[in-house]
mmCIF file as Biopython writes it, N, C-alpha, C and O atoms, coordinates in Angstrom:
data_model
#
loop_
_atom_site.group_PDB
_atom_site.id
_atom_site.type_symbol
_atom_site.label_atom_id
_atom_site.label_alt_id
_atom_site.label_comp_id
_atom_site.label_asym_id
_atom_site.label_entity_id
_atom_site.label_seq_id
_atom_site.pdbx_PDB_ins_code
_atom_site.Cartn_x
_atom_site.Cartn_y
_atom_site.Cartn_z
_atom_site.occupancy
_atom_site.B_iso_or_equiv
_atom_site.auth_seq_id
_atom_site.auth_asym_id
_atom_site.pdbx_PDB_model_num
ATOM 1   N N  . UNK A ? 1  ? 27.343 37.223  -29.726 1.0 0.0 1  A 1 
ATOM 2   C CA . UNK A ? 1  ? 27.321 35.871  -30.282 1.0 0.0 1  A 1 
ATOM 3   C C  . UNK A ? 1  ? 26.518 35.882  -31.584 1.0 0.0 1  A 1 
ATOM 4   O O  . UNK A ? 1  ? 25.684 36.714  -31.943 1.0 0.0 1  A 1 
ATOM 5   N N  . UNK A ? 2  ? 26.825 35.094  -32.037 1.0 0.0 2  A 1 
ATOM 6   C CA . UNK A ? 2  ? 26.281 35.391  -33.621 1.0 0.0 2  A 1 
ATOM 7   C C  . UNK A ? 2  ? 25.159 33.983  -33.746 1.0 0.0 2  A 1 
ATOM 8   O O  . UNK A ? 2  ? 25.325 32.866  -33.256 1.0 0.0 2  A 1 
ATOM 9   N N  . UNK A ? 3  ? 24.220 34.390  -34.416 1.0 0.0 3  A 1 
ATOM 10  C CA . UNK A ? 3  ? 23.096 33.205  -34.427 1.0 0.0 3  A 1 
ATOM 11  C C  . UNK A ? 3  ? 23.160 31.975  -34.834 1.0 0.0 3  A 1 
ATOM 12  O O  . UNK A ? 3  ? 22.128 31.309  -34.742 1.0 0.0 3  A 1 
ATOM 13  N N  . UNK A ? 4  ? 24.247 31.416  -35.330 1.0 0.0 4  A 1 
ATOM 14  C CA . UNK A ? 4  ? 24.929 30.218  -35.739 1.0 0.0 4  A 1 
ATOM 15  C C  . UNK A ? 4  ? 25.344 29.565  -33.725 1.0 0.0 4  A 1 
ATOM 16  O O  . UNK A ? 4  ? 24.746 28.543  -33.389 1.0 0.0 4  A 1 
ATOM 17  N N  . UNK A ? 5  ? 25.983 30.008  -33.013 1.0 0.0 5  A 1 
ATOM 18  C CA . UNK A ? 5  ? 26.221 29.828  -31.722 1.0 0.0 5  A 1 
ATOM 19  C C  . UNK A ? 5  ? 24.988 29.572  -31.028 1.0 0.0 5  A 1 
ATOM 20  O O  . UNK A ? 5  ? 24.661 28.517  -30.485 1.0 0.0 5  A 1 
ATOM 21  N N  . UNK A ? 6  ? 24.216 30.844  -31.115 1.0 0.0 6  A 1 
ATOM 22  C CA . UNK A ? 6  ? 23.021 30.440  -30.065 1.0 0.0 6  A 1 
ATOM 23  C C  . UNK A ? 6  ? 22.267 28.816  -30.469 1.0 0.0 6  A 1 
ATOM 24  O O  . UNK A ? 6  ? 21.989 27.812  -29.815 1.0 0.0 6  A 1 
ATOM 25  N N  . UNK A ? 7  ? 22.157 29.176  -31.706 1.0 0.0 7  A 1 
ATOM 26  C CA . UNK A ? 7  ? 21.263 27.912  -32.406 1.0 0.0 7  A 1 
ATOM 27  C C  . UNK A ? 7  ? 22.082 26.394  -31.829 1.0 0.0 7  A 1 
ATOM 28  O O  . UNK A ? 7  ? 21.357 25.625  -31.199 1.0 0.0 7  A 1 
ATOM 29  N N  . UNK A ? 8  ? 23.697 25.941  -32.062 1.0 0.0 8  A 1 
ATOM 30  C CA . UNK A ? 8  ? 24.739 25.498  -31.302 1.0 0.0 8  A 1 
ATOM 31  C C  . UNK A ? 8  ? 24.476 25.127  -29.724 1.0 0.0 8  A 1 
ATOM 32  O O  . UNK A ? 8  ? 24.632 23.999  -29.255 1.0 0.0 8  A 1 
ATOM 33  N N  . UNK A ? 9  ? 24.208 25.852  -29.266 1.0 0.0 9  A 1 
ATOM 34  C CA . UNK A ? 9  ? 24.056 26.256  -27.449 1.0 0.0 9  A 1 
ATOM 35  C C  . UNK A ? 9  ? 22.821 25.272  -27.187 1.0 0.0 9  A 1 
ATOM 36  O O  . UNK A ? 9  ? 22.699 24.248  -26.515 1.0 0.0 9  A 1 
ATOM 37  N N  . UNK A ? 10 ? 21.653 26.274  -28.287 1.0 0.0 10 A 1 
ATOM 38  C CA . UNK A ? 10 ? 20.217 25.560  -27.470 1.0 0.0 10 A 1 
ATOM 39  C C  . UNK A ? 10 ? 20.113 24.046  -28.220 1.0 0.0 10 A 1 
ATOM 40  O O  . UNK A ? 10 ? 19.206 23.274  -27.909 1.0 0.0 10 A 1 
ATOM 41  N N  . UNK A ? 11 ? 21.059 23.720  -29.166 1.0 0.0 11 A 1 
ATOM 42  C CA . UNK A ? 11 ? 20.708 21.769  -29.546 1.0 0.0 11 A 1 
ATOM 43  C C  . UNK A ? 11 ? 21.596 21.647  -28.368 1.0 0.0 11 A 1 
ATOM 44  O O  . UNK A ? 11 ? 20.847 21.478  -27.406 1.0 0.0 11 A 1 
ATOM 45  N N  . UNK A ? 12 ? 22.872 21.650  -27.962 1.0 0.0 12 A 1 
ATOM 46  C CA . UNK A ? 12 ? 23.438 21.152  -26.930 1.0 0.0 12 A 1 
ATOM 47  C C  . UNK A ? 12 ? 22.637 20.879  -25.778 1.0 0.0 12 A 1 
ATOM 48  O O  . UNK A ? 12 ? 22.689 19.726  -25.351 1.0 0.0 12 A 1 
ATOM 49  N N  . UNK A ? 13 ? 21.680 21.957  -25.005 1.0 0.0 13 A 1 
ATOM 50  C CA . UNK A ? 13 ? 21.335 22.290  -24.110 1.0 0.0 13 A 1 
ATOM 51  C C  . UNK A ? 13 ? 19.868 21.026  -24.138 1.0 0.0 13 A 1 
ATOM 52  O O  . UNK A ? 13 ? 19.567 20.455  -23.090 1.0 0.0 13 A 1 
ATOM 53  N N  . UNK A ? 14 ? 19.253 20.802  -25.180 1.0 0.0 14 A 1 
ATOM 54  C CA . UNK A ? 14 ? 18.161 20.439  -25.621 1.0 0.0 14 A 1 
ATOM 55  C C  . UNK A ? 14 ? 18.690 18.802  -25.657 1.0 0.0 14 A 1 
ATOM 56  O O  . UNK A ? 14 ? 17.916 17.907  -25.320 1.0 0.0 14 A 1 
ATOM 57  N N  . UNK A ? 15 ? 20.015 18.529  -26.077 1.0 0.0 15 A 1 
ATOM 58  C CA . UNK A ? 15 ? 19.968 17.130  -26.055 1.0 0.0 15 A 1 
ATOM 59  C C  . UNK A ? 15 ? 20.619 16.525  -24.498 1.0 0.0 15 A 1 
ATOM 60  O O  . UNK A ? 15 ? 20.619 15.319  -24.251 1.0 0.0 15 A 1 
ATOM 61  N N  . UNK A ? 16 ? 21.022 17.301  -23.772 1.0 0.0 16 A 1 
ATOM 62  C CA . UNK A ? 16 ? 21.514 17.299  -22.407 1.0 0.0 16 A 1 
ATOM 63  C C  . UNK A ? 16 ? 20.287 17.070  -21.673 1.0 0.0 16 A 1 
ATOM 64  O O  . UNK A ? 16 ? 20.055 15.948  -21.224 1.0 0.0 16 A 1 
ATOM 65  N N  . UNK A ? 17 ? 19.232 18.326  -21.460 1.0 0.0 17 A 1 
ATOM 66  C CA . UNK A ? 17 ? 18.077 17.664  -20.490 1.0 0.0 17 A 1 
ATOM 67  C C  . UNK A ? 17 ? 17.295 16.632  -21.500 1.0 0.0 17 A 1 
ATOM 68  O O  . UNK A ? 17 ? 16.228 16.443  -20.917 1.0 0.0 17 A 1 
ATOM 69  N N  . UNK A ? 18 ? 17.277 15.920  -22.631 1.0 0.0 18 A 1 
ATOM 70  C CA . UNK A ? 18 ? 16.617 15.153  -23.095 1.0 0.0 18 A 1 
ATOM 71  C C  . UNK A ? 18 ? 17.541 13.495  -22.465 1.0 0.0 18 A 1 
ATOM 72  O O  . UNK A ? 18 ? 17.091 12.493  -21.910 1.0 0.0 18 A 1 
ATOM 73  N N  . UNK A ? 19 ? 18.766 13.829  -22.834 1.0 0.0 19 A 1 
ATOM 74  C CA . UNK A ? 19 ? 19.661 12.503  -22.128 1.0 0.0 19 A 1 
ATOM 75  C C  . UNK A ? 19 ? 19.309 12.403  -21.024 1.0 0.0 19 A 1 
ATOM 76  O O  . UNK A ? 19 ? 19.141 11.237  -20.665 1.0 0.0 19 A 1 
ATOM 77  N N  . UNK A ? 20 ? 19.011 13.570  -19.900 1.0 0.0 20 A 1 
ATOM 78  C CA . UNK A ? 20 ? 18.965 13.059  -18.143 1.0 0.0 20 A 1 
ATOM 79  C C  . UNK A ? 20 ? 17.892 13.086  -17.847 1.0 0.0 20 A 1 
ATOM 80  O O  . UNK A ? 20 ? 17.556 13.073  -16.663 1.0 0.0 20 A 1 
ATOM 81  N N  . UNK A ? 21 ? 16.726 13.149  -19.206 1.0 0.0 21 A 1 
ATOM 82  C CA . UNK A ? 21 ? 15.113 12.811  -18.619 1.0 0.0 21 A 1 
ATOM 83  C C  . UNK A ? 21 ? 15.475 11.352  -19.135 1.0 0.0 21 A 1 
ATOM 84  O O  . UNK A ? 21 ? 15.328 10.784  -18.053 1.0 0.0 21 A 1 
ATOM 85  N N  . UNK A ? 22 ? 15.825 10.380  -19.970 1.0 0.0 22 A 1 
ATOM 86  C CA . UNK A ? 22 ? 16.169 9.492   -20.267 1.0 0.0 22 A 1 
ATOM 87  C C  . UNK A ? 22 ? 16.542 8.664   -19.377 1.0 0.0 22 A 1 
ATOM 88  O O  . UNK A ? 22 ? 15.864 7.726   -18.957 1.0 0.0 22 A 1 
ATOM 89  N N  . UNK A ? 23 ? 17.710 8.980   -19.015 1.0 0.0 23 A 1 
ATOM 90  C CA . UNK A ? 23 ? 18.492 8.019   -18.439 1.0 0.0 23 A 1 
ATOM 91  C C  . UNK A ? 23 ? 18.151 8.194   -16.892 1.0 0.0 23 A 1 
ATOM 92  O O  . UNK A ? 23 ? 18.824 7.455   -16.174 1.0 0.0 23 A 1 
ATOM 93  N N  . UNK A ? 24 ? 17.179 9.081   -16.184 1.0 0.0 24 A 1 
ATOM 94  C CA . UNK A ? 24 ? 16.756 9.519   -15.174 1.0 0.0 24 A 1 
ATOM 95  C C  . UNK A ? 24 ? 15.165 8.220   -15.116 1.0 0.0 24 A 1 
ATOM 96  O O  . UNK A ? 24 ? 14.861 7.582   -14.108 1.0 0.0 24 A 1 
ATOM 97  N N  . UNK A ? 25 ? 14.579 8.166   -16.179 1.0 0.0 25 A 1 
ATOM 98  C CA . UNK A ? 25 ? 13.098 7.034   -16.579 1.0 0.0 25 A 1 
ATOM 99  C C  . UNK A ? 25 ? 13.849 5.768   -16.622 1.0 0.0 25 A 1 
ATOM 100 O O  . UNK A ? 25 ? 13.292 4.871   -15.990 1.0 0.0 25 A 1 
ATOM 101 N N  . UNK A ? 26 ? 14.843 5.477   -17.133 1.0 0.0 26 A 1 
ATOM 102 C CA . UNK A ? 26 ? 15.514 4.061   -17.733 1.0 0.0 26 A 1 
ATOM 103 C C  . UNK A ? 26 ? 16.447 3.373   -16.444 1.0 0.0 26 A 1 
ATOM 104 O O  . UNK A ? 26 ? 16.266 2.251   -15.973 1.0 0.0 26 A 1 
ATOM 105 N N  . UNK A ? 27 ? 17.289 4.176   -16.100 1.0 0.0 27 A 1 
ATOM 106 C CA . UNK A ? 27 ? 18.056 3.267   -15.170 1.0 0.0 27 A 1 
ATOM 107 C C  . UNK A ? 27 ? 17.137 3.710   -13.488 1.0 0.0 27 A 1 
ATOM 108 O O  . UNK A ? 27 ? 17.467 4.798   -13.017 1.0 0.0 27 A 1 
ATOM 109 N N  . UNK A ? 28 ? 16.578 3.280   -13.068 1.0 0.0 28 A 1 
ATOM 110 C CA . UNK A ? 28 ? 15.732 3.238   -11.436 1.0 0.0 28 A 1 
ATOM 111 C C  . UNK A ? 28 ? 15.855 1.848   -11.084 1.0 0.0 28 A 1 
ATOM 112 O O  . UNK A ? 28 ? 15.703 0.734   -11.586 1.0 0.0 28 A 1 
ATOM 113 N N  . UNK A ? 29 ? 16.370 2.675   -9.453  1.0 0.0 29 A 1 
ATOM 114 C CA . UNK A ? 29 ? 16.803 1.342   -8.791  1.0 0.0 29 A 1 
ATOM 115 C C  . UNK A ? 29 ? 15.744 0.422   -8.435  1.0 0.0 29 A 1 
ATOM 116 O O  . UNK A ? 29 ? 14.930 0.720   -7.560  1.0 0.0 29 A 1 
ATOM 117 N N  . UNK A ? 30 ? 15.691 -1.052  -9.271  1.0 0.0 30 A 1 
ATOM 118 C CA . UNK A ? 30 ? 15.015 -2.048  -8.995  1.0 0.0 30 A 1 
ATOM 119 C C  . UNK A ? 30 ? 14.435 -2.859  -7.688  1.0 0.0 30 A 1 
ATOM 120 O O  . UNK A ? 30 ? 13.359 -3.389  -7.413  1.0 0.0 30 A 1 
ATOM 121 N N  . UNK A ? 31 ? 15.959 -2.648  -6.887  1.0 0.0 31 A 1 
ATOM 122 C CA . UNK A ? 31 ? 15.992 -3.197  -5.459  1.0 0.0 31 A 1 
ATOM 123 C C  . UNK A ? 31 ? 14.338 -2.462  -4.775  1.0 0.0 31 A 1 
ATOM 124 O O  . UNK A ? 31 ? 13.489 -3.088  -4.140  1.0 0.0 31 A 1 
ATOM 125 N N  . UNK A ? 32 ? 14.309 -1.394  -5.062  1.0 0.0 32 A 1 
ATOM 126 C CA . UNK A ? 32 ? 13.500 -0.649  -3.542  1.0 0.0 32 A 1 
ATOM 127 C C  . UNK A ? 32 ? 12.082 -1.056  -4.309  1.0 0.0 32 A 1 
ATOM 128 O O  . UNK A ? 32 ? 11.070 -1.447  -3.729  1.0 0.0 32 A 1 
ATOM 129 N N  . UNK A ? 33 ? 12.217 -0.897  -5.578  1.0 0.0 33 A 1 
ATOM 130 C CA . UNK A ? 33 ? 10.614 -1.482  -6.175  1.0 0.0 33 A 1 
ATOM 131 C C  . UNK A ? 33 ? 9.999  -2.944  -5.670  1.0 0.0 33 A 1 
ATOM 132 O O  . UNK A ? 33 ? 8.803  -3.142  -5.458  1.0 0.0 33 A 1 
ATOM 133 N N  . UNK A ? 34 ? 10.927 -3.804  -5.540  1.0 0.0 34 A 1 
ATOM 134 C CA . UNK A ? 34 ? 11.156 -5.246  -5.215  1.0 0.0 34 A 1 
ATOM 135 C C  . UNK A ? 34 ? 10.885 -5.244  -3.791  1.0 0.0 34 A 1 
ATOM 136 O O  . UNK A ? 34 ? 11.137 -4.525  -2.824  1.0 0.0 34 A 1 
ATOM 137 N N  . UNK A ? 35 ? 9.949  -6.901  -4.165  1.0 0.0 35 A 1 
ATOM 138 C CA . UNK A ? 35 ? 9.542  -6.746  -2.914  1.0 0.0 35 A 1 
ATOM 139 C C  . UNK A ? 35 ? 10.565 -7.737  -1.929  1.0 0.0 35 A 1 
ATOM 140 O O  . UNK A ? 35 ? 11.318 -8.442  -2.600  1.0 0.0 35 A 1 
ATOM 141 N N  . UNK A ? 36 ? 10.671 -7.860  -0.693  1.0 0.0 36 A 1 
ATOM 142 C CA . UNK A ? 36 ? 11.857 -8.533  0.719   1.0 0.0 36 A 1 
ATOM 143 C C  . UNK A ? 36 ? 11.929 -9.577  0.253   1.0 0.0 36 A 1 
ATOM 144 O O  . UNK A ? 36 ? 10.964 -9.815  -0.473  1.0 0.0 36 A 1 
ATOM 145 N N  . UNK A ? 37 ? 12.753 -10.480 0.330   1.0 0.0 37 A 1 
ATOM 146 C CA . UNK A ? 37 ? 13.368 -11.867 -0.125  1.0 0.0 37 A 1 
ATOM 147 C C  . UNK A ? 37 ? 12.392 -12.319 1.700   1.0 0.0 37 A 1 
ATOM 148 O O  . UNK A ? 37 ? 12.322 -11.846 2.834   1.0 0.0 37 A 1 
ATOM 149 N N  . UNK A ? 38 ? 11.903 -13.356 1.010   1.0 0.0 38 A 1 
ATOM 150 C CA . UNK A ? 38 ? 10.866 -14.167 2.212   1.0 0.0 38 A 1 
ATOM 151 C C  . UNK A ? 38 ? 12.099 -15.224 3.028   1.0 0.0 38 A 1 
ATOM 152 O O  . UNK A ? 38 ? 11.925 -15.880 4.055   1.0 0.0 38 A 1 
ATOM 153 N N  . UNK A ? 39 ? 12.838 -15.165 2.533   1.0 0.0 39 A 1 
ATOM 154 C CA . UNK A ? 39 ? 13.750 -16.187 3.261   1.0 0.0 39 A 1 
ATOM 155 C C  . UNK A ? 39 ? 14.764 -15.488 4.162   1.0 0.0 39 A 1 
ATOM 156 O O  . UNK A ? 39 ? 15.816 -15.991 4.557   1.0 0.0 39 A 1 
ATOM 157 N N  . UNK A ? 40 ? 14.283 -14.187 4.453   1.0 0.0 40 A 1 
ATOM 158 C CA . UNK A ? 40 ? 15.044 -13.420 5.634   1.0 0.0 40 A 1 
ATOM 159 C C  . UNK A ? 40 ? 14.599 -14.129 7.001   1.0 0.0 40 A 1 
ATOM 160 O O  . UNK A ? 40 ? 13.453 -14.565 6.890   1.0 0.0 40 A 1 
ATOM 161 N N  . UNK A ? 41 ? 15.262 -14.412 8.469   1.0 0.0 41 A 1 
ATOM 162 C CA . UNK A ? 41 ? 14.545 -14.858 9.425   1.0 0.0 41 A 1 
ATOM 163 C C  . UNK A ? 41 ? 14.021 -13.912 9.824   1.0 0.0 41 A 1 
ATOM 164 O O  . UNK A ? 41 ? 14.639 -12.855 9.946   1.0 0.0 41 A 1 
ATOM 165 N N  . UNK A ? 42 ? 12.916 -14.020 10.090  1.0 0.0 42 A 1 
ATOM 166 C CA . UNK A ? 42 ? 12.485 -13.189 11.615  1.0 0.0 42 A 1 
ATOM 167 C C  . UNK A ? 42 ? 11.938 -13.901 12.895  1.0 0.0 42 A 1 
ATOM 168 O O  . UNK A ? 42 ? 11.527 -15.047 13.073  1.0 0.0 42 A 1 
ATOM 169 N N  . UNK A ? 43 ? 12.104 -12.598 13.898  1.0 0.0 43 A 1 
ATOM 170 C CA . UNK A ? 43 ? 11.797 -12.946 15.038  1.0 0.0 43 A 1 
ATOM 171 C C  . UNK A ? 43 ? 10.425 -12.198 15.466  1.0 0.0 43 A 1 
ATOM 172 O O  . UNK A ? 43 ? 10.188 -11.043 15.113  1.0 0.0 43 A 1 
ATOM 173 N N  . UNK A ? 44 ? 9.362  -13.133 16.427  1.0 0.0 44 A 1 
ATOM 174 C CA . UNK A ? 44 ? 8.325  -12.359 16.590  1.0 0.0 44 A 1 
ATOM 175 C C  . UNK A ? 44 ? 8.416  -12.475 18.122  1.0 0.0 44 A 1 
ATOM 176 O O  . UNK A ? 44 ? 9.131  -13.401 18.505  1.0 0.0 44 A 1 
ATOM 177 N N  . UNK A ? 45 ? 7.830  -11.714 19.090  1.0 0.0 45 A 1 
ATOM 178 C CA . UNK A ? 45 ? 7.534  -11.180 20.485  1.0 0.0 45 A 1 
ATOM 179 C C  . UNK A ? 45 ? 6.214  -10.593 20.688  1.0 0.0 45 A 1 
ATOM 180 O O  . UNK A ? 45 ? 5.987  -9.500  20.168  1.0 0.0 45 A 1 
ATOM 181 N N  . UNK A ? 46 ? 5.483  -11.068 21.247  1.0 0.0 46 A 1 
ATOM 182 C CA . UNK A ? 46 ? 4.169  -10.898 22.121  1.0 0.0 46 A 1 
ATOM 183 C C  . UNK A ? 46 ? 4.771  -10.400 23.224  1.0 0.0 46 A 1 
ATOM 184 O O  . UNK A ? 46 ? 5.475  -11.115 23.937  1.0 0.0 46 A 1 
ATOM 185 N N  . UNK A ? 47 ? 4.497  -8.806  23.536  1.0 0.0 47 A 1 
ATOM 186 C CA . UNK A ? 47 ? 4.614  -8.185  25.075  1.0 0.0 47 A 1 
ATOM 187 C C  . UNK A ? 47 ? 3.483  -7.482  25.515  1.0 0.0 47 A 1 
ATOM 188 O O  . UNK A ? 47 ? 3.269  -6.304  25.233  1.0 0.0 47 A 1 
ATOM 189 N N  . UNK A ? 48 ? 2.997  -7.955  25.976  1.0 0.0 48 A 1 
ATOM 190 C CA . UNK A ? 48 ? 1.575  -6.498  26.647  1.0 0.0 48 A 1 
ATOM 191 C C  . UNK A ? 48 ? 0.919  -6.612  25.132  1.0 0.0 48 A 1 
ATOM 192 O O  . UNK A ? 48 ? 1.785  -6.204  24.359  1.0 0.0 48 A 1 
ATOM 193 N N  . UNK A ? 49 ? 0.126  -6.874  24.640  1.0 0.0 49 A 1 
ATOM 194 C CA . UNK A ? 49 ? -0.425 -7.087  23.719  1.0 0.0 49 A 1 
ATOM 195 C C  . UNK A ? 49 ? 0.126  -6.759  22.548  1.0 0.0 49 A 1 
ATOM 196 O O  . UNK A ? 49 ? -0.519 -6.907  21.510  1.0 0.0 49 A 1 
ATOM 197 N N  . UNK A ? 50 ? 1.560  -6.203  22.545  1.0 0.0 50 A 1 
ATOM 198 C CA . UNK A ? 50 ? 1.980  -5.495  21.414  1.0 0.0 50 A 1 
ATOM 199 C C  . UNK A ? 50 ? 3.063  -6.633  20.723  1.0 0.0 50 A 1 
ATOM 200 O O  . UNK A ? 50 ? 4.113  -7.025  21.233  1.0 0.0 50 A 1 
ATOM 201 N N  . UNK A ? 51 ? 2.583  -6.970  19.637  1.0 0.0 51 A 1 
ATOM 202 C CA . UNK A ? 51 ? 3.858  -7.744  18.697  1.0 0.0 51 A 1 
ATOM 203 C C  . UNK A ? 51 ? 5.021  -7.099  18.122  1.0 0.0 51 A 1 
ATOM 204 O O  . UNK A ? 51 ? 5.051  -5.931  17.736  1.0 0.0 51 A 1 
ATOM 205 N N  . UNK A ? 52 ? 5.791  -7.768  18.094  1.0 0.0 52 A 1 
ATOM 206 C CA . UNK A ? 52 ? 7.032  -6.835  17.586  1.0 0.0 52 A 1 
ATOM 207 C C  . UNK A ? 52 ? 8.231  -8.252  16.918  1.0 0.0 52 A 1 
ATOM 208 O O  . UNK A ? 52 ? 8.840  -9.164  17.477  1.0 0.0 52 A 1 
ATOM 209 N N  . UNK A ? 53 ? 8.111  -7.801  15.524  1.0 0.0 53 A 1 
ATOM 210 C CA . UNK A ? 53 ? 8.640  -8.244  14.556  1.0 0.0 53 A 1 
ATOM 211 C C  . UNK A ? 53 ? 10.135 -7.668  13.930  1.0 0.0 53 A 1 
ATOM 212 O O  . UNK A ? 53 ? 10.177 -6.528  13.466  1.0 0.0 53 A 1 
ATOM 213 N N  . UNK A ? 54 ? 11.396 -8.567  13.951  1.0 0.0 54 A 1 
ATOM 214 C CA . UNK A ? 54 ? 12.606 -8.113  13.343  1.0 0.0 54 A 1 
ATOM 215 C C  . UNK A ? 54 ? 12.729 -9.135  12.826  1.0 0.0 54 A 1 
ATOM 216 O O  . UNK A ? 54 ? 12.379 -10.280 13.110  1.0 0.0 54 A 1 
ATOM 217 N N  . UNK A ? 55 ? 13.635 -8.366  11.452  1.0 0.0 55 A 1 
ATOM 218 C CA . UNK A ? 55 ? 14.251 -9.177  10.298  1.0 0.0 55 A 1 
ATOM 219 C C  . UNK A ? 55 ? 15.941 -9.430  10.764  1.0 0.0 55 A 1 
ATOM 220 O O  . UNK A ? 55 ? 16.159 -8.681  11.716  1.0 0.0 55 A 1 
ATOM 221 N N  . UNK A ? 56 ? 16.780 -9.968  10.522  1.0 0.0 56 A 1 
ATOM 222 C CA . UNK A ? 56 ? 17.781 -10.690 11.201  1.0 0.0 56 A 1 
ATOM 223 C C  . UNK A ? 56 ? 17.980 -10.194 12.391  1.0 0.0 56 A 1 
ATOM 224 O O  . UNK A ? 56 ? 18.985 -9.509  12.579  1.0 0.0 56 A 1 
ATOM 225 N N  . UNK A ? 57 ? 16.938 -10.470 13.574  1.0 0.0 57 A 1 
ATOM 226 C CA . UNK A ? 57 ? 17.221 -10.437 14.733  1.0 0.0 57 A 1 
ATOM 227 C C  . UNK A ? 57 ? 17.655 -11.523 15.643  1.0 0.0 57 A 1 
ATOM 228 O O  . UNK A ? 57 ? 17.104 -12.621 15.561  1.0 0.0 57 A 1 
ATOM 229 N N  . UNK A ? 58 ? 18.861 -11.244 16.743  1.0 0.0 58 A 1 
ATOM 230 C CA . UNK A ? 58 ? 19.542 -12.209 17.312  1.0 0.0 58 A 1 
ATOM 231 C C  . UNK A ? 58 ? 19.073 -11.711 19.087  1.0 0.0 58 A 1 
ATOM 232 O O  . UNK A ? 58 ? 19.878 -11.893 20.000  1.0 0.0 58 A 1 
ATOM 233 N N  . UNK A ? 59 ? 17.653 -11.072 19.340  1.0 0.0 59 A 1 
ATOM 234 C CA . UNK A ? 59 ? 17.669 -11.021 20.706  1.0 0.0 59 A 1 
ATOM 235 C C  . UNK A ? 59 ? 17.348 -12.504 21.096  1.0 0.0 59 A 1 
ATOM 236 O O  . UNK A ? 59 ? 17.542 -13.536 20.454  1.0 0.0 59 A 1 
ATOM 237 N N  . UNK A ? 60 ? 16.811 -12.314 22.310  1.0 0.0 60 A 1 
ATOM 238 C CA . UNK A ? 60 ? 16.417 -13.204 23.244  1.0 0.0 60 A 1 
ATOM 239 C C  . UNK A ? 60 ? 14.743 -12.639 24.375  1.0 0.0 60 A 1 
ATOM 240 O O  . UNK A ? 60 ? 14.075 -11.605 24.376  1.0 0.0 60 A 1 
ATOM 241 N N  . UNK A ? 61 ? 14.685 -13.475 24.892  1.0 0.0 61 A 1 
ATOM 242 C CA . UNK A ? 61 ? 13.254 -13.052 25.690  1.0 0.0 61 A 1 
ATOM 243 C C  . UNK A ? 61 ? 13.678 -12.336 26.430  1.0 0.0 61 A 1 
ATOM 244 O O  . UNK A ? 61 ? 12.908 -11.440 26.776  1.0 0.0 61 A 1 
ATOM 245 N N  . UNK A ? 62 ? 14.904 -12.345 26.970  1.0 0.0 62 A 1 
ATOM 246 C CA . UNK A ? 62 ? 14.829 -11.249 28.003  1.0 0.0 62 A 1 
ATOM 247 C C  . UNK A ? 62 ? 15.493 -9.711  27.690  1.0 0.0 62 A 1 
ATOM 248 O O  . UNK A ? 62 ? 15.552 -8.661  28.331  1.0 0.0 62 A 1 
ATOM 249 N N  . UNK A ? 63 ? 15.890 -10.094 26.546  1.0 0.0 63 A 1 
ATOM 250 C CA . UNK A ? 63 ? 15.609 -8.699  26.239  1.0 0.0 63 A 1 
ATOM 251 C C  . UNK A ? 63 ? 15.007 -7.625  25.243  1.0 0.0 63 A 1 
ATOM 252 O O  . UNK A ? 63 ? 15.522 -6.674  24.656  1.0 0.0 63 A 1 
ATOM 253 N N  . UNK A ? 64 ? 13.548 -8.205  25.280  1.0 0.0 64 A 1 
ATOM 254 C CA . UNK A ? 64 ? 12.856 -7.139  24.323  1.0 0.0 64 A 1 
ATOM 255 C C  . UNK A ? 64 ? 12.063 -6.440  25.650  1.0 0.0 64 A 1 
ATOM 256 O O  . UNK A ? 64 ? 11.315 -5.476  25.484  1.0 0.0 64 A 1 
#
């Protein structure tokens, strides 16, 4: 390969991991940073001293 190529190769190579450190910092998913929408229901249960909390839960007392 002649030194015109290599030189070719390593800008390619150089602007490739520079784009996916980029766009790897810039686009992160917002959702998981964010904190729970408070207007989810939950359900709470007192058993044996232990509480136990679910977010759209549809039990009943008799069965936790």
């Amino acid at each position: 390969m002649s030194k015109r190529n290599i030189i070719i190769a390593i800008i390619i190579a150089l602007i490739i991991l520079i784009l996916q450190l980029v766009l790897y910092f810039s686009v992160t998913n917002k959702e998981e940073s964010a904190l729970q929408v408070s207007s989810i229901p939950l359900q709470t249960k007192t058993v044996d001293e232990l509480t136990i909390t679910h977010r759209k839960a549809t039990y009943t007392d008799h069965e936790v």
